[in-house]
C-alpha positions as CSV (number, residue, x, y, z in Angstrom):
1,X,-7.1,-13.0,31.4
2,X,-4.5,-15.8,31.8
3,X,-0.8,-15.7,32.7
4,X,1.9,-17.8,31.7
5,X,4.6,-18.7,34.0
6,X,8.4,-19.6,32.8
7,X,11.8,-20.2,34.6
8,X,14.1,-18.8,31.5
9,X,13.5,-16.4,29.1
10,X,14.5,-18.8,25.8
11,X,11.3,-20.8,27.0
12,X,9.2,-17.7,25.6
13,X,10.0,-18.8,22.1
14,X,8.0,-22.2,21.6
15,X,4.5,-20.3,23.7
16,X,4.6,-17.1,21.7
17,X,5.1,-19.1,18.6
18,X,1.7,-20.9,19.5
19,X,-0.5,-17.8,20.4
20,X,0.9,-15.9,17.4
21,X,-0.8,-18.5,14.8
22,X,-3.3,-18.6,16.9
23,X,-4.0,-15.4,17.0
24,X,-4.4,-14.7,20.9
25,X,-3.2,-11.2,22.0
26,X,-0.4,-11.3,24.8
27,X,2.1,-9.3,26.5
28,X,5.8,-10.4,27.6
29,X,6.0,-8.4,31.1
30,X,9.5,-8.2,32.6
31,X,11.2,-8.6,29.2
32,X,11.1,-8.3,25.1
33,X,9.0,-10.4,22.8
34,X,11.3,-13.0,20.8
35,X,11.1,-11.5,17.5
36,X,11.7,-7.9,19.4
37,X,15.0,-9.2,20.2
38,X,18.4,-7.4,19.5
39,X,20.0,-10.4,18.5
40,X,16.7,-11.7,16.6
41,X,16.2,-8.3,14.7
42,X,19.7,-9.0,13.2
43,X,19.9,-12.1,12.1
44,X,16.7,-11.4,10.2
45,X,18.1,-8.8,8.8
46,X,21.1,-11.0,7.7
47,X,18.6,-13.1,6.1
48,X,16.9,-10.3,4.2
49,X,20.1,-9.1,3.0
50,X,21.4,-11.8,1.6
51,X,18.2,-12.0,-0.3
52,X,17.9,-9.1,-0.9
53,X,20.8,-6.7,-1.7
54,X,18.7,-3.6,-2.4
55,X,17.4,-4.3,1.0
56,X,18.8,-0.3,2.6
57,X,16.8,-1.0,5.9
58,X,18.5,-4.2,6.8
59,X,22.2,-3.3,5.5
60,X,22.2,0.1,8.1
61,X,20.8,-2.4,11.0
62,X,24.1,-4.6,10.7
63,X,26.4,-3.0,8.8
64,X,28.4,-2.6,11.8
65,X,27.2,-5.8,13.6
66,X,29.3,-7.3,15.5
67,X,31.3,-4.5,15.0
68,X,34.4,-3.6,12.2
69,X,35.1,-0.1,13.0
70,X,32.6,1.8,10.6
71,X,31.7,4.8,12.6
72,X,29.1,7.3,11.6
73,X,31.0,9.5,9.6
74,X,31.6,6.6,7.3
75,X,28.3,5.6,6.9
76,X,26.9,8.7,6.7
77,X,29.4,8.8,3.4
78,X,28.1,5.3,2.0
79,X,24.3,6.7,2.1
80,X,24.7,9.7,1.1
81,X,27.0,8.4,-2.0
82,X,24.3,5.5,-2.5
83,X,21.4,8.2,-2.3
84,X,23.1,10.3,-5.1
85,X,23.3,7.3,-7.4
86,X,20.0,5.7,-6.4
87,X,17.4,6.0,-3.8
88,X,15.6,2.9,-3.1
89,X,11.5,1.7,-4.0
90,X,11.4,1.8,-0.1
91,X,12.9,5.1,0.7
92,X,11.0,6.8,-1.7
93,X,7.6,5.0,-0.4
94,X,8.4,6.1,3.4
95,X,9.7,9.1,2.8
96,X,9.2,10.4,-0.6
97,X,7.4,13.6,-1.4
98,X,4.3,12.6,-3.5
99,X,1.6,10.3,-3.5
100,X,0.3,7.6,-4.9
101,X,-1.3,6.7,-8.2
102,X,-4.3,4.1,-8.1
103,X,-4.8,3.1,-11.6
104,X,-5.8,0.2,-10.6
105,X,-9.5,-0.4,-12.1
106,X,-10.8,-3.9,-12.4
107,X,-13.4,-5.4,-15.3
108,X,-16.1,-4.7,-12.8
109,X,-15.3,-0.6,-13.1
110,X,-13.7,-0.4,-16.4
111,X,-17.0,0.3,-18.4
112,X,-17.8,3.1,-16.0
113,X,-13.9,4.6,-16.0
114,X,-14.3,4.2,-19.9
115,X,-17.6,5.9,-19.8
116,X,-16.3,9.0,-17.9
117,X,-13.2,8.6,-20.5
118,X,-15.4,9.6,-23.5
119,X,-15.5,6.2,-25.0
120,X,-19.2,4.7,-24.6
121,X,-19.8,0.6,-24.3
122,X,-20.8,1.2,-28.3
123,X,-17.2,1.6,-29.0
124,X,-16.2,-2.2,-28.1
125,X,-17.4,-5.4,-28.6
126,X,-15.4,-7.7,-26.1
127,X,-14.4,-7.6,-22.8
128,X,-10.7,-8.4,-24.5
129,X,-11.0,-4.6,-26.3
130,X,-12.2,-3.3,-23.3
131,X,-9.4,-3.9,-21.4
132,X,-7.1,-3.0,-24.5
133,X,-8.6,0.4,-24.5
134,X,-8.6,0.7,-20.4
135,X,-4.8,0.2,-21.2
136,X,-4.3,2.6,-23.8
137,X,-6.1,4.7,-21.4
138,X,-3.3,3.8,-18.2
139,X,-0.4,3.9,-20.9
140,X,-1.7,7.3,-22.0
141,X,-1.5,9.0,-18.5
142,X,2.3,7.4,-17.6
143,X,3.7,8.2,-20.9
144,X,2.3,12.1,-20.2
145,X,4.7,14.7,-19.7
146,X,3.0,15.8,-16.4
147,X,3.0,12.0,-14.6
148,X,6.4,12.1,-13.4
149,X,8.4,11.6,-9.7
150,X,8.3,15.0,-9.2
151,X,4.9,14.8,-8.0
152,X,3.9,11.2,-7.8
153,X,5.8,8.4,-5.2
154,X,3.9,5.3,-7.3
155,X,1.6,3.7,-9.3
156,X,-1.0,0.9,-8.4
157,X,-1.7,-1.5,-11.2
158,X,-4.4,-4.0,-12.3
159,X,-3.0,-7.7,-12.8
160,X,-3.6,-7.2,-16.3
161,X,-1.4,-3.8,-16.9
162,X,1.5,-5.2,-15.2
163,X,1.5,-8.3,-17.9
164,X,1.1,-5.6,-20.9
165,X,3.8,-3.4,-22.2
166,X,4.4,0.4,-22.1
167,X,6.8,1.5,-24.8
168,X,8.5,-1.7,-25.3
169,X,8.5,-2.5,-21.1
170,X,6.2,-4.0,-18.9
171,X,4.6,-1.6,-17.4
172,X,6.6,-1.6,-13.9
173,X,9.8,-1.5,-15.4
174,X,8.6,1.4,-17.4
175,X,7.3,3.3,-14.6
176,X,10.8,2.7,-12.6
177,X,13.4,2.9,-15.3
178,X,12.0,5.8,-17.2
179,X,10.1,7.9,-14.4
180,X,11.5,6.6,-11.3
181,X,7.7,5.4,-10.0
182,X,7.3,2.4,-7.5
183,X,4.8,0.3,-8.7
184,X,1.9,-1.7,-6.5
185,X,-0.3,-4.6,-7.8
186,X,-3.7,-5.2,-6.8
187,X,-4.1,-8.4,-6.1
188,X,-8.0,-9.3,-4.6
189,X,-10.7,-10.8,-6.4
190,X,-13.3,-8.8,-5.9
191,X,-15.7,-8.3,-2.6
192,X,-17.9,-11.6,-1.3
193,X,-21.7,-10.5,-0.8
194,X,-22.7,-8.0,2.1
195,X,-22.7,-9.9,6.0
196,X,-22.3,-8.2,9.1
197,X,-22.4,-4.5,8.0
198,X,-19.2,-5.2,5.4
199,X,-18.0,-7.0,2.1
200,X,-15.2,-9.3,2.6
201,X,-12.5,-9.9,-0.1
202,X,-13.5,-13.1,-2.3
203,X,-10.7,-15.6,-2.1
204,X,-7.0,-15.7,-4.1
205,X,-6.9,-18.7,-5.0
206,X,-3.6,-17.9,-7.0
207,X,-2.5,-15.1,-4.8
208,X,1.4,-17.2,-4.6
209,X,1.5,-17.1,-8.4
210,X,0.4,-13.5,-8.4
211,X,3.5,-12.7,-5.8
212,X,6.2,-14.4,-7.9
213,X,4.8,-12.8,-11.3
214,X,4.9,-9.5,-9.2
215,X,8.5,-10.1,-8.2
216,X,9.7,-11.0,-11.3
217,X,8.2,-7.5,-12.6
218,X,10.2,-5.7,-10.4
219,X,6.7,-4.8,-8.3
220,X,7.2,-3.4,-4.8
221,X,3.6,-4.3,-2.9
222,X,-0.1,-4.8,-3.1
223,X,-2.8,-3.4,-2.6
224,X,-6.1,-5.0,-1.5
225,X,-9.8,-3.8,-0.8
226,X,-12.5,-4.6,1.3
227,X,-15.9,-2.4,2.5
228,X,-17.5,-1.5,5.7
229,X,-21.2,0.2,5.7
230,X,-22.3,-0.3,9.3
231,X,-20.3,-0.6,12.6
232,X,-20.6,-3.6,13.2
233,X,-17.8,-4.8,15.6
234,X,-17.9,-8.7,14.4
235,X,-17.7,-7.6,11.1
236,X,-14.9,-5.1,11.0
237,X,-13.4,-7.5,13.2
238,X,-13.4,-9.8,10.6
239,X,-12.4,-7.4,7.5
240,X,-9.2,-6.4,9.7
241,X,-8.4,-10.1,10.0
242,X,-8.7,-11.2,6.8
243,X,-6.6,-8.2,5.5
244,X,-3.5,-9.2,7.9
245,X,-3.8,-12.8,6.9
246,X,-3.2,-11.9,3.3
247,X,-0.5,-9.6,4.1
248,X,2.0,-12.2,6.0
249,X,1.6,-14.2,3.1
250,X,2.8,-11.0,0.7
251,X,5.4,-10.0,3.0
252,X,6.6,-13.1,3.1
253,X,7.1,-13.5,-0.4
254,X,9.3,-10.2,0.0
255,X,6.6,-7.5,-0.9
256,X,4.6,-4.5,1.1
257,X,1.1,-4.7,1.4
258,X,-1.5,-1.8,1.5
259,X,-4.4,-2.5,3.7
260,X,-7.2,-1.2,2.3
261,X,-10.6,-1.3,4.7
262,X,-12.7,1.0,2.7
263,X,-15.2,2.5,5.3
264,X,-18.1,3.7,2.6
265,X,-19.0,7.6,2.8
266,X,-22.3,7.7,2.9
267,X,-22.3,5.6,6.1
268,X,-24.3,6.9,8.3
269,X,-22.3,6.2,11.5
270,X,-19.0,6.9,9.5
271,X,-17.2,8.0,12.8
272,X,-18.2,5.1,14.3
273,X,-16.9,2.6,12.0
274,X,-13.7,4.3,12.2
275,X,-13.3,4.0,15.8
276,X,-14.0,0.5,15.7
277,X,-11.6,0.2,12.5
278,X,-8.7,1.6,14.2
279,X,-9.3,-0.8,17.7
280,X,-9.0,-3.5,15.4
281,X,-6.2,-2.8,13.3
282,X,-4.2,-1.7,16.8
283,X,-4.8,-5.1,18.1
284,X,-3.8,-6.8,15.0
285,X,-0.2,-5.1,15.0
286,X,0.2,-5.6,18.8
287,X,1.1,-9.5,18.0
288,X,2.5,-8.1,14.4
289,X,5.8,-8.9,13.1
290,X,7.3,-5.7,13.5
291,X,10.0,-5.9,10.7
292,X,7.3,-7.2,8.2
293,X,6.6,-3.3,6.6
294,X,2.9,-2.6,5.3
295,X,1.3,0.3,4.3
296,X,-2.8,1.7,4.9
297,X,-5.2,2.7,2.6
298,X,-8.1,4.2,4.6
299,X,-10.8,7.1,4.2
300,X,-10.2,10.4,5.1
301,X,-11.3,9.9,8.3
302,X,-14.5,12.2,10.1
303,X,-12.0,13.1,12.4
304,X,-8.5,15.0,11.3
305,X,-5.6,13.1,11.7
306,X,-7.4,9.8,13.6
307,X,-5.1,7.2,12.0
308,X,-1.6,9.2,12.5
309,X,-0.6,7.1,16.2
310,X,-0.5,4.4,13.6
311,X,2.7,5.6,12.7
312,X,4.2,4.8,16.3
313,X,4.1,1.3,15.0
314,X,8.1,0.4,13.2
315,X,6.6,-1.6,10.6
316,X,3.9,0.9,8.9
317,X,5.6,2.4,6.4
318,X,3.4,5.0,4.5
319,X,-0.5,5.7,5.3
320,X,-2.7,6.5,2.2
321,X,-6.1,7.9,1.6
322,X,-8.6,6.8,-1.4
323,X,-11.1,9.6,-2.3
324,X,-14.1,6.9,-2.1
325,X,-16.1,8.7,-4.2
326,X,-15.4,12.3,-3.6
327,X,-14.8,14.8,-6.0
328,X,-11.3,16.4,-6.5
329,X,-12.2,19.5,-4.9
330,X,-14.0,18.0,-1.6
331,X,-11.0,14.8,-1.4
332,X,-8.3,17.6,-1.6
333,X,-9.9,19.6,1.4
334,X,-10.3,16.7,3.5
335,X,-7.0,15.7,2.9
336,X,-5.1,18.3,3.3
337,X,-6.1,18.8,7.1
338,X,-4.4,15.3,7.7
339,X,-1.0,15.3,9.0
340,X,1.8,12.4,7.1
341,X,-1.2,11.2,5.2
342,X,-1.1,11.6,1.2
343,X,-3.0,10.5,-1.4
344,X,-4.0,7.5,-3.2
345,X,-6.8,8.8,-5.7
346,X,-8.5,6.8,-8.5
347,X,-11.8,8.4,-9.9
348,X,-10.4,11.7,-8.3
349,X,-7.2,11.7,-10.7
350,X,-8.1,10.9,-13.9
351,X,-12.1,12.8,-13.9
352,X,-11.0,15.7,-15.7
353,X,-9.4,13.7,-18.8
354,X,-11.1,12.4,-21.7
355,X,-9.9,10.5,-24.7
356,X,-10.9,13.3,-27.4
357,X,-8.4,15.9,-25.7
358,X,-5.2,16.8,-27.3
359,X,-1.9,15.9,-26.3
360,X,-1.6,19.4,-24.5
361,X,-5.1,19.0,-23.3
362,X,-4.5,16.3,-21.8
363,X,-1.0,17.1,-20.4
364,X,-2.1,20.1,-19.2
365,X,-5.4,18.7,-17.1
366,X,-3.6,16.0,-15.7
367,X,-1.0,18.1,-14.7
368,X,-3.8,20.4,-12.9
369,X,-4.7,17.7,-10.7
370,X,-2.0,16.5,-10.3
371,X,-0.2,19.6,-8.4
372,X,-3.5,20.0,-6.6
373,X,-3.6,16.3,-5.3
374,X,0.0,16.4,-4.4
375,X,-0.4,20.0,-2.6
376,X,-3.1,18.6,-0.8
377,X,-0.5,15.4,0.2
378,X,2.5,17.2,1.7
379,X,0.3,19.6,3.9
């Protein structure tokens, strides 16, 4: 271990500046990191106010800073008059009662979702009618009856269902205006070959062209995967970085991320990769911007509730689970014995449904799982 010595605390700035992008862990003893700073906090918030108007979070932090005489009966007025007209994306991520839709199926899984769908790889010719029935598929399920806010928080969407239409809207405009949904966007490539015990994401090359397309869709945040098999410590290690690089870059361009670290279920040393997992992730949001707000995407973890202290950190928002290949009945169960974490399924949601049902087939299976998902997320 080293120390640092300074005479004044402004001197703090310039060091911690420097071991943030270089990504050495510190502590400030005797006083508050910079960025943890009263006076810092709200002139961000300024910032991300002015722009961002819909930005709830920062307007409470200095709507009465410096101060103009707004006590807490007044703004206890002003939300609850802004809450009966509209509740935010964000307020209805971090404390919404729901979960979260992943339709979010790339061209490497769309064959196998169509399959399970009903509609065999005899029934298109092109990769181009593939995804045009993958997205009658999606546009099916959000224009159902039974896929409303009641139930479900948001939706996450492949690049290419965000770009198409749903009744005359793109997709998230659809989703918010008519049902109320957030919408995410996944935004990797893919996964790089197998080192270390894990699969790293590829890289995005156009990930700032996919944030301002996003933003000018009216998206809320991302979602990104990568895979761990083995617990191997350089590995994870390595997975956890690369995810909280990407996400500065999406927060900064004014989104939330999710942080998706798949650990695989048929590891062997499961437990153990979660252990390692969380070590990681804990020392990444120790030098974390704390008002940059992301969101997790884990396994249901071997052990009940082993992500929840994650919430003691200001900037996770929600955490989510993926069903990683369980079925609806096992993914529920596990689920359910987590405390504040809800769902995020894929496979899980939509295996029941297939393309020859009727409407009220269909309605009426997706609405199934649905309740049984969402029971399963407010336990």
């Amino acid at each position: 271990d080293f120390v640092i010595l300074y005479r004044m605390n402004t001197q703090s700035r310039a060091m911690e500046d420097l071991l943030r992008r270089e990504g050495v862990a510190y502590k400030i003893v005797g006083g508050l990191k910079f960025y943890e700073r009263k006076e810092i906090k709200d002139i961000i918030s300024y910032l991300r106010l002015i722009q961002n108007p819909s930005d709830n979070l920062s307007l409470t932090r200095i709507i009465n800073e410096p101060k103009r005489g707004i006590g807490k009966t007044s703004l206890d007025k002003i939300t609850d008059l802004a809450i009966q007209n509209e509740t935010s994306m964000y307020e209805i991520i971090k404390n919404g009662k729901g979960f979260i839709a992943a339709l979010d199926q790339s061209g490497g899984s769309s064959s196998k979702t169509l399959k399970a769908y009903g509609i065999e790889e005899s029934e298109y010719n092109s990769e181009e009618e593939m995804f045009d029935l993958i997205h009658e598929m999606r546009k099916r399920v959000f224009t159902s009856k039974s896929f409303t806010s009641e139930h479900i928080l948001g939706a996450i969407l492949f690049e290419r269902t965000m770009l198409s239409k749903v009744n005359g809207e793109f997709t998230a405009d659809y989703l918010w205006n008519e049902k109320h949904i957030v919408s995410f966007l996944k935004v990797d490539k893919g996964l790089q070959e197998q080192k270390n015990g894990v699969k790293l994401m590829k890289e995005i090359p156009n990930l700032s062209e996919q944030l301002e397309e996003a933003k000018a869709k009216n998206v809320f945040g991302t979602k990104m995967r990568s895979v761990i098999y083995e617990p191997n410590e350089e590995g994870i290690k390595e997975i956890v970085k690369q995810q909280f690089d990407f996400a500065k870059i999406i927060c900064e361009a004014g989104l939330v991320p999710i942080i998706e670290p798949e650990v695989d279920i048929n590891s062997p040393e499961k437990e153990k990769c979660e252990e390692i997992l969380k070590r990681e992730v804990k020392n990444q949001l120790e030098n974390w911007n704390q008002d940059y707000k992301i969101m997790f995407k884990f396994t249901i973890p071997t052990i009940e509730n082993h992500y929840l202290d994650l919430y003691n950190y200001e900037c996770v928002v929600r955490i989510v689970a993926l069903s990683g290949g369980y079925d609806i009945e096992k993914a529920t169960e596990l689920l359910s014995k987590n405390q504040k974490m809800i769902a995020s399924f894929s496979r899980a949601l939509l295996q029941d449904l297939n393309v020859h049902q009727t409407q009220e087939e269909f309605d009426q299976k997706l609405n199934d799982v649905i309740v049984k998902i969402y029971n399963a997320s407010i336990m």
